[in-house]
C-alpha positions as CSV (number, residue, x, y, z in Angstrom):
1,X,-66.7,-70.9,124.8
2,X,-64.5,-67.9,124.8
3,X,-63.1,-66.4,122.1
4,X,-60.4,-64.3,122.5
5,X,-58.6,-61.6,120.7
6,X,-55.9,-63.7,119.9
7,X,-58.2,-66.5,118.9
8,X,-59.4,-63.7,116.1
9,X,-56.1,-63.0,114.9
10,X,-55.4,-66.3,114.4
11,X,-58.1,-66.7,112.1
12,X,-58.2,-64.3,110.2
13,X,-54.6,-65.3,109.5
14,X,-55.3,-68.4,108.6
15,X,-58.0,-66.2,106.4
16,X,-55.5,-64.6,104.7
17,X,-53.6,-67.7,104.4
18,X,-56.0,-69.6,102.8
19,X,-57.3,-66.7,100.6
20,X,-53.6,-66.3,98.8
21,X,-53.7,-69.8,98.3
22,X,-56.8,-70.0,96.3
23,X,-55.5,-66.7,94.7
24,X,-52.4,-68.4,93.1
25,X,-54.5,-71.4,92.3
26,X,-56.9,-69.4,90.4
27,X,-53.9,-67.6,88.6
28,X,-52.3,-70.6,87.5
29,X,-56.2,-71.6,86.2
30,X,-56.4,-68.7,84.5
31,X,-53.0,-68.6,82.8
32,X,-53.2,-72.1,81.7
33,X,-56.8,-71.8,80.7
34,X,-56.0,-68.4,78.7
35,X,-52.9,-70.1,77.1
36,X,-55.0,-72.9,76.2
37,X,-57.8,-70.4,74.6
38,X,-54.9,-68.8,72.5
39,X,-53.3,-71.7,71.5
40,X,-57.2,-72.9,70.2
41,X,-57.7,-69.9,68.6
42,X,-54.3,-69.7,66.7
43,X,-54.7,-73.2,65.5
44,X,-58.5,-72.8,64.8
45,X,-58.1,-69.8,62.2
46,X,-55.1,-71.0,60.9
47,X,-56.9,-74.1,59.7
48,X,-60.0,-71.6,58.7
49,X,-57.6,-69.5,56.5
50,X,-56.8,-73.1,54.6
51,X,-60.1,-73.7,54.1
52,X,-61.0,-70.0,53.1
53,X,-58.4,-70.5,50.3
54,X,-59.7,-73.8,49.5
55,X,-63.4,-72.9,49.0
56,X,-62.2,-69.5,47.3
57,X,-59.9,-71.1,45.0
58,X,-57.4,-69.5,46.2
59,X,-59.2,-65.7,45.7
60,X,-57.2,-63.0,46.0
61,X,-56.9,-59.0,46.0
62,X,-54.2,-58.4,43.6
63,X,-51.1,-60.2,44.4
64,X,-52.5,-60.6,48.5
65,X,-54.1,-64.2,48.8
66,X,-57.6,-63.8,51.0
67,X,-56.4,-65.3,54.5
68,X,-53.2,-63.4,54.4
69,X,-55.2,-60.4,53.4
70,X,-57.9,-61.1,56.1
71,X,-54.8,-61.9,58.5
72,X,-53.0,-58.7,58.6
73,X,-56.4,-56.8,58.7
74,X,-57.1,-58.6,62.3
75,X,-53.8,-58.1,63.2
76,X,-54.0,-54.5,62.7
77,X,-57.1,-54.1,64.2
78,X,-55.8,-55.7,67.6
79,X,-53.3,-52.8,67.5
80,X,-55.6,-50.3,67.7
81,X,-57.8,-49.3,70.8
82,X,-60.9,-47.9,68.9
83,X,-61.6,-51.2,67.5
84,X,-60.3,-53.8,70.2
85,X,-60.4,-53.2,74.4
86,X,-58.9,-55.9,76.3
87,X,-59.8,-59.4,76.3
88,X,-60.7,-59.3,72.5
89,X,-57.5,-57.4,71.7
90,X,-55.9,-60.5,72.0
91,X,-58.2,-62.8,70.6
92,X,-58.2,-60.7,67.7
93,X,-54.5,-61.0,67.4
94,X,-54.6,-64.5,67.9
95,X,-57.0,-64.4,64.6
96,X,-54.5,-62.9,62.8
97,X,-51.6,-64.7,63.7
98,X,-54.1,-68.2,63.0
99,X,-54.8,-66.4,59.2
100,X,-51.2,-65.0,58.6
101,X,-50.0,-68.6,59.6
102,X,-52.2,-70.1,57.7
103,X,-50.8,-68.2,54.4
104,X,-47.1,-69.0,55.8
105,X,-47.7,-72.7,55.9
106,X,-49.4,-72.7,52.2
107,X,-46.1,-70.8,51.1
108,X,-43.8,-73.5,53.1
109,X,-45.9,-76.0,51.4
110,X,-44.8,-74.7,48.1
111,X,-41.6,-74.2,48.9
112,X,-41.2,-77.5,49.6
113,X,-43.0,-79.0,46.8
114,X,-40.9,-77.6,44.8
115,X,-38.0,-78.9,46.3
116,X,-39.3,-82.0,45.9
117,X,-40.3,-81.9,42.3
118,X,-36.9,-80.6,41.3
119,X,-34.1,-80.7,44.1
120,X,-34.1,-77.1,44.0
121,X,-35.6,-75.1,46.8
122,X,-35.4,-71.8,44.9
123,X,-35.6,-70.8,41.4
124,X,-37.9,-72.1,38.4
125,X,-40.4,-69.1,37.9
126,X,-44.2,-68.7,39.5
127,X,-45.9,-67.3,42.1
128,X,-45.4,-69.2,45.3
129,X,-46.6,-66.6,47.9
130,X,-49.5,-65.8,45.8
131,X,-50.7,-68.6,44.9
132,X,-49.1,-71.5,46.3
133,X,-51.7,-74.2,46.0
134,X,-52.5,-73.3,42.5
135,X,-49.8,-74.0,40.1
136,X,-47.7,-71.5,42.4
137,X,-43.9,-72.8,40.8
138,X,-44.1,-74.7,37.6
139,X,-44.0,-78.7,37.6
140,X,-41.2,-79.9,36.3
141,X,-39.3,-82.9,36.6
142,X,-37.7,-84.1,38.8
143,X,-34.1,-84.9,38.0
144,X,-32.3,-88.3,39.0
């Protein structure tokens, strides 16, 4: 057998071919797979920074609870290039977004709590973003 030039061109453009397909398929891996990995991460810590609080009792550093403090210290870290490089940069952001979530859902939780202890969403006294498992708004009544 005989291979021509032409029977080399056509290969290697069917090479090429075939090469850009496995390159988008590998992109769409990788994106999926990475959003995935964020979307564990996220979730993960945010459920970590509950049970941080929890086993603390709800610790904190002044009026800053410990996840929302350990949040925005990951957070800021990801910002800046001496402590994360790439890849970690954003699972390091993802870590604080996961602890900073984790605070903003306790908060909601009070919030609505109290909202359904009283019929009033805002008002009544305590300390809902600092402490919002622990007696964070007052318990009273509910009214009929």
């Amino acid at each position: 057998m005989h291979i021509t030039e032409e029977h080399l061109r056509h290969m290697a453009r069917r090479h090429h071919a075939t090469m850009q397909k496995l390159d988008a398929i590998k992109e769409t891996v990788v994106g999926t797979t990475g959003r995935l990995v964020d979307t564990i991460e996220t979730a993960g810590f945010a459920w970590i920074g509950g049970a941080t609080e929890g086993r603390s009792g709800g610790w904190a550093l002044g009026p800053v609870p410990l996840n929302l403090l350990l949040g925005v210290a990951a957070l800021a870290a990801s910002h800046t290039d001496r402590i994360a490089r790439g890849r970690f940069k954003n699972d390091l952001a993802n870590v604080g977004n996961g602890l900073i979530g984790s605070w903003a859902a306790a908060v909601g939780f009070a919030f609505g709590r109290r909202a359904r202890e009283t019929g009033s969403l805002f008002g009544g006294g305590g300390q809902p973003f600092t402490h919002p498992y622990q007696n964070g708004w007052p318990h009273a009544p509910a009214t009929p």
